[in-house]
ZAMARGU-4260 file (C-alpha; in steps of 0.2 Angstrom, whole numbers, plus 5000, padded with zeros to 4 digits):
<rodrens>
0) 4487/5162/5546 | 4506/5160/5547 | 4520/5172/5549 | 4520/5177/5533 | 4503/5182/5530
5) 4505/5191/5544 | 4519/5204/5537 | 4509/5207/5525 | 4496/5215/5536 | 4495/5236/5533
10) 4508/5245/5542 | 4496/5256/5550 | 4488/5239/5556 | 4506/5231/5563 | 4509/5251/5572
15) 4492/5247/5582 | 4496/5230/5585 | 4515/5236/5591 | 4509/5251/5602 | 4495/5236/5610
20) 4505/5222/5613 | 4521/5235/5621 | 4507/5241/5633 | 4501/5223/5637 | 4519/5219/5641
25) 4520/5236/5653 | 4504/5231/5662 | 4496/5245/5654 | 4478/5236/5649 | 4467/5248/5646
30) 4479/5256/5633 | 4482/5238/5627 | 4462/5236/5623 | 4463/5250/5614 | 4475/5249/5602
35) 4471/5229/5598 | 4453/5234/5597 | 4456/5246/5584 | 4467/5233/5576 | 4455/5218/5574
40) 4442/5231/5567 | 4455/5236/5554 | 4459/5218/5552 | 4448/5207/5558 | 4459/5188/5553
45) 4474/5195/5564 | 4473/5181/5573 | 4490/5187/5587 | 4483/5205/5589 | 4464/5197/5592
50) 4473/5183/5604 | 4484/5196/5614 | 4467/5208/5616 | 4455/5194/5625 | 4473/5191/5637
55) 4471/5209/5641 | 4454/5208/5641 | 4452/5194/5654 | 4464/5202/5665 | 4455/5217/5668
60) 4439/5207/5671 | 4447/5195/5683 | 4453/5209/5692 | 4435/5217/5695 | 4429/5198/5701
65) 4418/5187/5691 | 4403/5178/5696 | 4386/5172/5689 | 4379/5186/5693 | 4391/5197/5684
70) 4388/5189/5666 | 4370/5190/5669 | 4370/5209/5673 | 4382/5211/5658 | 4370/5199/5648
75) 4358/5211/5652 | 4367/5226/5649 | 4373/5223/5631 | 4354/5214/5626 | 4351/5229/5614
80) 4369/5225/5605 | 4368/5206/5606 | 4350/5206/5599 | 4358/5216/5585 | 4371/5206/5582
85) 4361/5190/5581 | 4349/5199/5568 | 4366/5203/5559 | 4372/5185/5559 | 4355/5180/5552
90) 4359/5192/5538 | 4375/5185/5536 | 4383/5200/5540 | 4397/5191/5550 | 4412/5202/5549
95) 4398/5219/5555 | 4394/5207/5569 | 4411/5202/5575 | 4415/5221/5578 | 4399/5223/5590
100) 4400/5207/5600 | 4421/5211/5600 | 4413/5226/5611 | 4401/5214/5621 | 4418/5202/5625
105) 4428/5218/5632 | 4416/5221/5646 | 4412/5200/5648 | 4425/5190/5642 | 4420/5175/5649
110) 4401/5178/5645 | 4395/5164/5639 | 4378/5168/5627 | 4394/5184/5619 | 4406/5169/5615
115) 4394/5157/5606 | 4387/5173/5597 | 4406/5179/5591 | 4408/5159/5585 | 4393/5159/5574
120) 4396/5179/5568 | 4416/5171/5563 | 4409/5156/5554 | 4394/5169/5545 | 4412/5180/5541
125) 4422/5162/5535 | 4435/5169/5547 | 4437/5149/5557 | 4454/5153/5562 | 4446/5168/5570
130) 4433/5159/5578 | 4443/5145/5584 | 4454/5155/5593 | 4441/5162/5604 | 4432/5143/5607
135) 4450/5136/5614 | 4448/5149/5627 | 4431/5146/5630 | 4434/5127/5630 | 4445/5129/5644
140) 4430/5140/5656 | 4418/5129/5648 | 4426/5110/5644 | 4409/5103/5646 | 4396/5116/5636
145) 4390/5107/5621 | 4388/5122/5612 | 4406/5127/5612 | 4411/5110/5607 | 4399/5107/5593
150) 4404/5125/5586 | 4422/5121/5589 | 4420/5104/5582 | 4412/5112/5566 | 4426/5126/5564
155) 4438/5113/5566 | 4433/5104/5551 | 4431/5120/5539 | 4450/5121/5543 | 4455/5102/5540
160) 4459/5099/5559 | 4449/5084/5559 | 4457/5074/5572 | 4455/5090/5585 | 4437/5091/5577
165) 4434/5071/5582 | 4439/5074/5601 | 4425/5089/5603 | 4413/5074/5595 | 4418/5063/5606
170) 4416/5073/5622 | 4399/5078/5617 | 4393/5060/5614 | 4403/5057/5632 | 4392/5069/5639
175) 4376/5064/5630 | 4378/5047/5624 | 4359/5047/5617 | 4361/5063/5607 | 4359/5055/5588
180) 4366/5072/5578 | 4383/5071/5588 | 4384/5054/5585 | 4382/5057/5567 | 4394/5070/5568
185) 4406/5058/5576 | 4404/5043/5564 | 4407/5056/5550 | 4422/5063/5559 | 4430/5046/5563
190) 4428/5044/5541 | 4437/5059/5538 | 4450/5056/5548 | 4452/5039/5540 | 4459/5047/5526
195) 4470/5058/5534 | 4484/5047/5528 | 4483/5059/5511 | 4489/5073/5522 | 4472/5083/5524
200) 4472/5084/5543 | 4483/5100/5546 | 4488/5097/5564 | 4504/5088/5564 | 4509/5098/5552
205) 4506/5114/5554 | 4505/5113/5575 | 4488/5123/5577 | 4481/5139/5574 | 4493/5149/5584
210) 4509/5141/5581 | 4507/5144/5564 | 4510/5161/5569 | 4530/5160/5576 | 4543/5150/5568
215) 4553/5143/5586 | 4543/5133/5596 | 4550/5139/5612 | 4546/5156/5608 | 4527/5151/5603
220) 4527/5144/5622 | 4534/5159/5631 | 4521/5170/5622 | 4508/5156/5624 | 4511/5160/5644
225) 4511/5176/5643 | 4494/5177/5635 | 4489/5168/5647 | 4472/5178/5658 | 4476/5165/5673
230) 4493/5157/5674 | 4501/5142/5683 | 4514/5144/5697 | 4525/5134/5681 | 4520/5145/5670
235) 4526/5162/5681 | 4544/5155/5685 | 4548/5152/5668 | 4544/5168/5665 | 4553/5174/5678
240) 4566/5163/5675 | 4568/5171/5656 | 4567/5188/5664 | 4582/5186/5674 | 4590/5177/5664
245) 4588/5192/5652 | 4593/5206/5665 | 4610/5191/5667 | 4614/5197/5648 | 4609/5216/5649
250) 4609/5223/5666 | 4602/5239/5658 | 4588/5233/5649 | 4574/5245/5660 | 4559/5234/5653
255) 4567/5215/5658 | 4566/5223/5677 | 4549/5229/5672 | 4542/5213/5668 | 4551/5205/5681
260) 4543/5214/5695 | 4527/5212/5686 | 4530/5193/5688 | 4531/5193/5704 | 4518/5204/5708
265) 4507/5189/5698 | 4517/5177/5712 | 4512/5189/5727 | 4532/5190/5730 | 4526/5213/5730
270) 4543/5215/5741 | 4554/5207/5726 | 4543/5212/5713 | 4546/5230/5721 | 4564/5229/5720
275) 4563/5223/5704 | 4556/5242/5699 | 4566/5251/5710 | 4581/5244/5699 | 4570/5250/5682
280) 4568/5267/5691 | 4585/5269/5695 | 4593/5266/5677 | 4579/5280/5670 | 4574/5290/5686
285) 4562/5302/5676 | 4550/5284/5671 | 4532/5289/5676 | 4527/5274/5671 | 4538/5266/5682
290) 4535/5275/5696 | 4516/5270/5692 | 4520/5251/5691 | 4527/5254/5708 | 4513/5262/5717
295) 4503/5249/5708 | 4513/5236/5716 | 4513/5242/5734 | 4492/5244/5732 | 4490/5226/5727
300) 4500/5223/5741 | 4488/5231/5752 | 4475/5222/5746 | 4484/5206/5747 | 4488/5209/5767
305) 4471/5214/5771 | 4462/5196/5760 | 4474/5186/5772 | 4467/5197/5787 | 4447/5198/5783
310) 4453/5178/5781 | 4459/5177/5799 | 4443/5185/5805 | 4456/5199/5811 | 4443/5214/5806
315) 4449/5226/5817 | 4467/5226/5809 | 4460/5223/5790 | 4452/5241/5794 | 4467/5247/5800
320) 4476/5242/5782 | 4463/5247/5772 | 4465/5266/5781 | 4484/5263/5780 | 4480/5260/5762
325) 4470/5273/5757 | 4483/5287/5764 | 4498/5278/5755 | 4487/5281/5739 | 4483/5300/5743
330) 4499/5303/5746 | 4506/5293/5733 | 4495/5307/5720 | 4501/5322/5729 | 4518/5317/5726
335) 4515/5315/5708 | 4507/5330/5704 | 4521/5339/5713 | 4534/5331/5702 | 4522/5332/5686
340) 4513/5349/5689 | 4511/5349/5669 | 4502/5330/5670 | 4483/5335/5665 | 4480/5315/5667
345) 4488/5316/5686 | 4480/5333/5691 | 4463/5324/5686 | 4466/5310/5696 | 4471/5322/5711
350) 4456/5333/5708 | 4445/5317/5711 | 4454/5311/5725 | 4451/5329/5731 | 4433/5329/5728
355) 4432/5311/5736 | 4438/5317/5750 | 4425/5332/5755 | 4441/5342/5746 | 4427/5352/5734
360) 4435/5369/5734 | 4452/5361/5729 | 4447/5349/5718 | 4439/5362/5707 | 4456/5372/5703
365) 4465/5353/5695 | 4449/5351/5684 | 4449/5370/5679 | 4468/5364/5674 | 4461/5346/5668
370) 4450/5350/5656 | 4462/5361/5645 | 4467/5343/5638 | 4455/5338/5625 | 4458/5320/5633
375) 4450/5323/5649 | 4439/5339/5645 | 4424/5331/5643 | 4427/5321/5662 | 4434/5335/5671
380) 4419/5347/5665 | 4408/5334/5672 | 4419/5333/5689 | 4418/5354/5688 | 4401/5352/5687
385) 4399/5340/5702 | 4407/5352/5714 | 4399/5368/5709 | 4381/5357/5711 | 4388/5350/5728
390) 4392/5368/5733 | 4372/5373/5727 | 4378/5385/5712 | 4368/5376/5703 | 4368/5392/5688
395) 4388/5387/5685 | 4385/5367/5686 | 4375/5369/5673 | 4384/5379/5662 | 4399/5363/5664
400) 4387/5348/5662 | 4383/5358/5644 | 4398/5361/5639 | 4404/5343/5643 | 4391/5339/5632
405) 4395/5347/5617 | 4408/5335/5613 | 4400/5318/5616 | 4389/5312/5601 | 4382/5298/5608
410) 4374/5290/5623 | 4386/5283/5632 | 4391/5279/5649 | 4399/5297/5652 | 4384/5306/5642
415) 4372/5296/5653 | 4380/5304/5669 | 4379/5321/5665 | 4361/5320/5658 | 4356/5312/5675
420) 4366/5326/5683 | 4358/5340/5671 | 4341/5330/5677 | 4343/5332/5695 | 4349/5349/5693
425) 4332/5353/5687 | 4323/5344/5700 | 4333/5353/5712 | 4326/5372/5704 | 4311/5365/5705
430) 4309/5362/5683 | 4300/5344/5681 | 4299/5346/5664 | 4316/5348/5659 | 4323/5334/5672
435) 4310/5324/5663 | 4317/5327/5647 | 4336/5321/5652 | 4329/5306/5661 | 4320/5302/5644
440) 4335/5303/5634 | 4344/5293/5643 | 4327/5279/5646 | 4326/5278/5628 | 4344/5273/5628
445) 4348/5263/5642 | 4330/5258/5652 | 4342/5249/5667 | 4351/5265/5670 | 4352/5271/5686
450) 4333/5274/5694 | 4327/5284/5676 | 4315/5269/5673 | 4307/5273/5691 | 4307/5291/5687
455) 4302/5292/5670 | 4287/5278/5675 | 4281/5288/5690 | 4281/5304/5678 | 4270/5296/5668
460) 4258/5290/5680 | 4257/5306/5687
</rodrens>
């Protein structure tokens, strides 16, 4: 897809994929998801909207902390979905597919049964560009996994990038120099690029599926780092470099000073990265979001001086900084809400800290305030709900869990919560039956949630 095809895109398509990429740029990632989520369902070949959400996507998960066991838990997790899917694929219904295991890839980026499965639903779609895409990030966590090169290989080919489709060959007959299909597909390759001399292999002239997408090359590059989920030291002080350089030509531009302290928060330099955003605050003092990216900051630096402590087998102080940290973050909130006494989002987050904190009585008046935002209603009923349970009025718990309920459709994560809730609200009253009936609802959902299976099971057996 070039440049042009892209403008052509709806302009309720392009508004999603402005408002996404803005908050990718702010740090904002959840938000970011979101919106470019909602823009690939709308549009599913928009190849910069689908290649800035997986960036955001892999941010978020790298921050949680990935291991084997994590993609087997999420494997787990979203078996009902990718069974689904696959069924789907084998339907060829590729473009209903890609939506679902899009959803599977938000929680596990890197997962490695989801990627293949997103391959094969974009080549059941036709959409190769799309697939691609999403195989030269996998390529890079898996350079040796046959799977993604063969698929890749294959892709490559439906576009007419023969000579990139030649090197996938080639690595697999490297890696398995018996394998007789790969080195049919190889020999074939080498043919087809053989005749490349007619102007079929797209790659020198086009560049690549995502240059296609941005006429100056040094522009592709700078966007190519910033989409980056794991970035070289190079690849930071470039940036940097172009940030500064930036602020050099308009030493008001609030959002250069933004990124910049951003930047080097990625380089662990929190004190420069925090003057940085100081300089933003101070040339629009009323920027919540600012003020955000700065609390932000001095958290990550937190955790960065307690890493280096726990590394030092210094435990002793490592506790002392978590402690340290965990007031800076309380107080942090109560400032906030004393400066934004109207922010539901903030009187939320204060009401939890509250309730976290044994605050119960306290925490119940910011979610009386929360939920009159239809955003947070449903989370702050189910808070309320919490505190009058842990408080044993068990009559005015329910009535929130219920009316937290109204509004969710479907069983999701929150829905899940407050059933189990509703469930040991009724085991605490003594009613079996009905905690039963909410543990069921969410069994026949979700069978890994929580201890229902245990429940349910030893119901059953009497």
């Amino acid at each position: 897809m070039n440049q042009e095809a892209e403008q052509k895109f709806p302009k309720e398509v392009q508004d999603l994929f402005n408002k996404g990429f803005s908050a990718l740029e702010r740090g904002n990632l959840d938000y970011a998801v979101n919106m470019l989520t909602m823009c690939v369902e709308k549009q599913p070949d928009f190849l910069q909207a689908r290649k800035f959400l997986r960036a955001a996507q892999t941010q978020i998960f790298k921050k949680k902390g990935e291991n084997a066991l994590t993609h087997h838990i999420s494997f787990i997790t979203g078996l009902p979905v990718y069974l689904r899917v696959m069924m789907m694929i084998k339907k060829g219904k590729g473009r209903e597919a890609l939506a679902f295991i899009e959803k599977l890839l938000g929680k596990d980026p890197y997962n490695l049964k989801f990627l293949v499965a997103f391959a094969n639903a974009a080549q059941a779609a036709e959409l190769y560009d799309v697939g691609i895409q999403t195989l030269e990030v996998a390529s890079e966590e898996y350079s040796e996994n046959i799977a993604i090169l063969n698929l890749l290989g294959a892709m490559y080919i439906k576009v007419g990038k023969i000579t990139d489709a030649r090197k996938c060959f080639d690595q697999v007959c490297t890696f398995r120099p018996k394998d007789l299909a790969a080195l049919k597909a190889l020999k074939d390759t080498m043919a087809l690029e053989s005749m490349a001399s007619d102007g079929w292999d797209k790659n020198a002239e086009e560049g690549g599926s995502y240059r296609e997408m941005i006429k100056d090359k040094d522009e592709a590059v700078l966007l190519e780092q910033k989409a980056k989920s794991v970035r070289t030291e190079k690849d930071i002080e470039a940036l940097i470099i172009q940030a500064v350089t930036k602020i050099e030509c308009q030493p008001e531009d609030m959002n250069a000073y933004r990124s910049l302290g951003r930047l080097y928060a990625e380089k662990k330099a929190f004190n420069q990265a925090i003057e940085a955003l100081n300089k933003a605050l101070e040339i629009n003092p009323g920027d919540a979001e600012i003020r955000k990216a700065i609390s932000t900051t001095r958290v990550q630096q937190f955790d960065h001086e307690i890493f280096k402590l726990k590394n030092a087998g210094n435990v002793d102080a490592a506790n002392a900084k978590e402690l340290e940290k965990k007031q800076f973050i309380f107080d942090e909130l109560q400032k906030n809400v004393q400066r934004y006494p109207n922010d539901p989002r903030l009187r939320f987050e204060w009401g939890f800290m509250l309730y976290d904190n044994g605050y119960v009585n306290e925490a119940v008046s910011e979610f009386q305030f929360a939920q009159k935002s239809p955003q947070h209603r449903v989370k702050a009923l189910y808070y309320l709900g919490l505190c009058f349970k842990s408080k044993k009025q068990y009559d005015m718990a329910r009535e929130q869990f219920e009316k937290a309920c109204v509004d969710l459709q479907v069983m999701d994560d929150t829905k899940k919560a407050i059933y189990y809730a509703l469930g040991e609200l009724s085991e605490a009253v003594g009613d079996e039956k009905s905690a039963q009936l909410y543990y069921k609802e969410i069994y026949q959902a979700d069978i890994g949630y929580m201890d229902v299976a245990e429940k349910v099971d030893r119901a059953y057996n009497g």
